[in-house]
C-alpha positions in Angstrom: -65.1 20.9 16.8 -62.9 22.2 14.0 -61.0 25.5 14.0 -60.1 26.9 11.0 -57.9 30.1 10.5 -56.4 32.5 8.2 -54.1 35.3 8.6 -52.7 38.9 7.1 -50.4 40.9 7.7 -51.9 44.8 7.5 -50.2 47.7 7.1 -51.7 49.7 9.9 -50.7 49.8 13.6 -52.8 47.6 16.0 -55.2 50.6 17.4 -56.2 51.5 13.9 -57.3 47.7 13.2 -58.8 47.5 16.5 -60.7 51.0 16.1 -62.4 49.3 12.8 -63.4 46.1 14.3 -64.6 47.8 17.4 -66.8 49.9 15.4 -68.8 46.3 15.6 -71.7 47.5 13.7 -69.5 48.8 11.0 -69.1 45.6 9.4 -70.5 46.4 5.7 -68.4 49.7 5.4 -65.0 47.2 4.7 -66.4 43.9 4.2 -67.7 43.3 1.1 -69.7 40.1 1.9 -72.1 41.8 4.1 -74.7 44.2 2.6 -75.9 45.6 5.5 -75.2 45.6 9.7 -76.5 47.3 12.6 -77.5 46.9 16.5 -80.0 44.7 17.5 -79.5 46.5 21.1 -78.7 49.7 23.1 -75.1 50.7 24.2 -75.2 49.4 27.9 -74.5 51.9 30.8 -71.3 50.5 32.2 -70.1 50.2 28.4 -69.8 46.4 29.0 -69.5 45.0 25.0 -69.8 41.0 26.1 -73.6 40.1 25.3 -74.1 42.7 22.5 -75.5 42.0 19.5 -75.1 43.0 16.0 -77.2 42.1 12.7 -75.5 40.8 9.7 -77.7 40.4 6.1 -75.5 38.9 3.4 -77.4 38.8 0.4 -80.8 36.6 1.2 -78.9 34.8 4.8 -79.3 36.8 7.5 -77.0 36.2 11.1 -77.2 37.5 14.1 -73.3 38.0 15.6 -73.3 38.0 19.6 -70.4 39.4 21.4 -68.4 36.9 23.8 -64.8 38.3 24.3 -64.1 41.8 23.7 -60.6 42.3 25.1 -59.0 45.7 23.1 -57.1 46.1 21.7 -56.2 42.6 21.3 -59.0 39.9 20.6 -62.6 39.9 19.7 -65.2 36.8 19.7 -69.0 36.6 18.7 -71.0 33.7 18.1 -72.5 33.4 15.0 -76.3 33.0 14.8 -78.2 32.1 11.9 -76.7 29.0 10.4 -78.5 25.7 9.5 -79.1 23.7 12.3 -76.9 20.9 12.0 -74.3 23.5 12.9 -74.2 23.1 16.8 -72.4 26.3 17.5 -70.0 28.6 15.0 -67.6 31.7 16.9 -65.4 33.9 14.5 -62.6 34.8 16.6 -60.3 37.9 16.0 -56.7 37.9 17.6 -54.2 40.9 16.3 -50.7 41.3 17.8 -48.2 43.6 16.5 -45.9 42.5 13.9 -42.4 42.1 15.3 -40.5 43.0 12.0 -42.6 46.6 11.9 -44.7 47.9 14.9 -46.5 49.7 12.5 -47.8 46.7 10.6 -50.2 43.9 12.6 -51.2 40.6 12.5 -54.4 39.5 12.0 -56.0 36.4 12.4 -59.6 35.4 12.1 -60.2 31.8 13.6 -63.5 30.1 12.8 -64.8 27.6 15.3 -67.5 25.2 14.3 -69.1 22.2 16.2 -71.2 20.0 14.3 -71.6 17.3 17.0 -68.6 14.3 17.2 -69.9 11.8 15.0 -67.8 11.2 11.7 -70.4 12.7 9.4 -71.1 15.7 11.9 -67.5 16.0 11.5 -67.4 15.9 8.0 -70.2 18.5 7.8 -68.1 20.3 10.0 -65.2 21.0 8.2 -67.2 21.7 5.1 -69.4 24.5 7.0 -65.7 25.8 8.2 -64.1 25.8 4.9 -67.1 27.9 3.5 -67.0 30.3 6.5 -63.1 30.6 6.0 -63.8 31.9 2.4 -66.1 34.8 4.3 -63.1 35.0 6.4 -60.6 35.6 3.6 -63.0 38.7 2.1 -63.0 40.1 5.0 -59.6 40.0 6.1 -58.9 41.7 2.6 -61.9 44.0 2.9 -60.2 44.9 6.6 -56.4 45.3 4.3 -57.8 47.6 1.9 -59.8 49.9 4.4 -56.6 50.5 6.4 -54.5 50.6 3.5 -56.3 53.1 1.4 -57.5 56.6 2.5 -60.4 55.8 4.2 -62.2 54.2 0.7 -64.7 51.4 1.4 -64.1 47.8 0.4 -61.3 49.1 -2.1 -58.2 47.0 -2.8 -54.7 47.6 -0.6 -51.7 46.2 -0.1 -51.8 42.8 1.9 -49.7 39.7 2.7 -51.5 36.3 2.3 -50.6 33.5 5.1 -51.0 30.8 2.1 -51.0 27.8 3.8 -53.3 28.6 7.1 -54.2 26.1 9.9 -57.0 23.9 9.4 -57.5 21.6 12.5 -59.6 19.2 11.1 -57.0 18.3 8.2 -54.2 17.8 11.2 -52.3 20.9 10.2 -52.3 20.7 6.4 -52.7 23.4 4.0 -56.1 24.0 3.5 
């Protein structure tokens, strides 16, 4: 498995980031790779979010995003459903923390997690299935920056700091 991650640094306190990630079916208001999201099920009773299930369509690819943490206001995981086989399993992980320079600034970090099986050239597919779905990460890490940063305008530019050299396990730690 490789793990590939990149970070910003959002000028918005932690429960506003949290607010627009919670709003899990809100995806295509801020992100401006995915065209279109909604439920594929009901709200459960006991308002348990673990096992819910959100539709994703991204031009023609289509992904079905299944909740596995939901721990507010601090991290959120789903398993990402729809990719070509050879991908064994793929989670998008969200971790925010305040920033300790400005409590009114956060930390966020989208970690992608994909396991292509351990041979070398499941490997190698590996990291080049994580590099593509860090690029999705980077757009919506931005998208998230400029929803928070502006005054409520969808997918619009804002202010943003760039981790430049994120952690890419499968390179051991180099700059991907």
């Amino acid at each position: 498995m490789i793990t590939v991650e990149r970070s910003r640094t959002i000028p918005a306190h932690l429960t506003r980031v949290w607010d627009v990630l919670a709003d899990f079916d809100g995806l295509a208001v801020w992100a401006a790779n995915a065209d279109h999201t909604c439920w594929l099920d009901e709200p459960r009773d006991d308002g348990e979010m673990v096992g819910r299930a959100r539709r994703v369509q991204a031009g023609r690819v289509v992904l079905v995003e299944t909740i596995t943490v939901w721990e507010p206001p601090a991290r959120l995981a789903y398993d990402l459903g729809g990719l070509p086989r050879v991908v064994k399993s793929a989670v998008n992980e969200w971790r925010l923390r305040v920033d300790p320079s400005d409590d009114e600034r956060t930390v966020v970090t989208l970690a992608t997690h994909v396991d292509c099986g351990p041979r070398p050239p499941q490997q190698l597919v590996a990291r080049i299935v994580g590099r593509r779905l860090a690029g999705a990460s980077d757009v919506m890490l931005d998208g998230l920056a400029a929803h928070l940063g502006s005054s409520g305008g969808a997918k619009a530019a804002g202010s943003v700091t760039f981790d430049p050299a994120p952690y890419d396990s499968s390179t051991k730690g180099t700059p991907t």
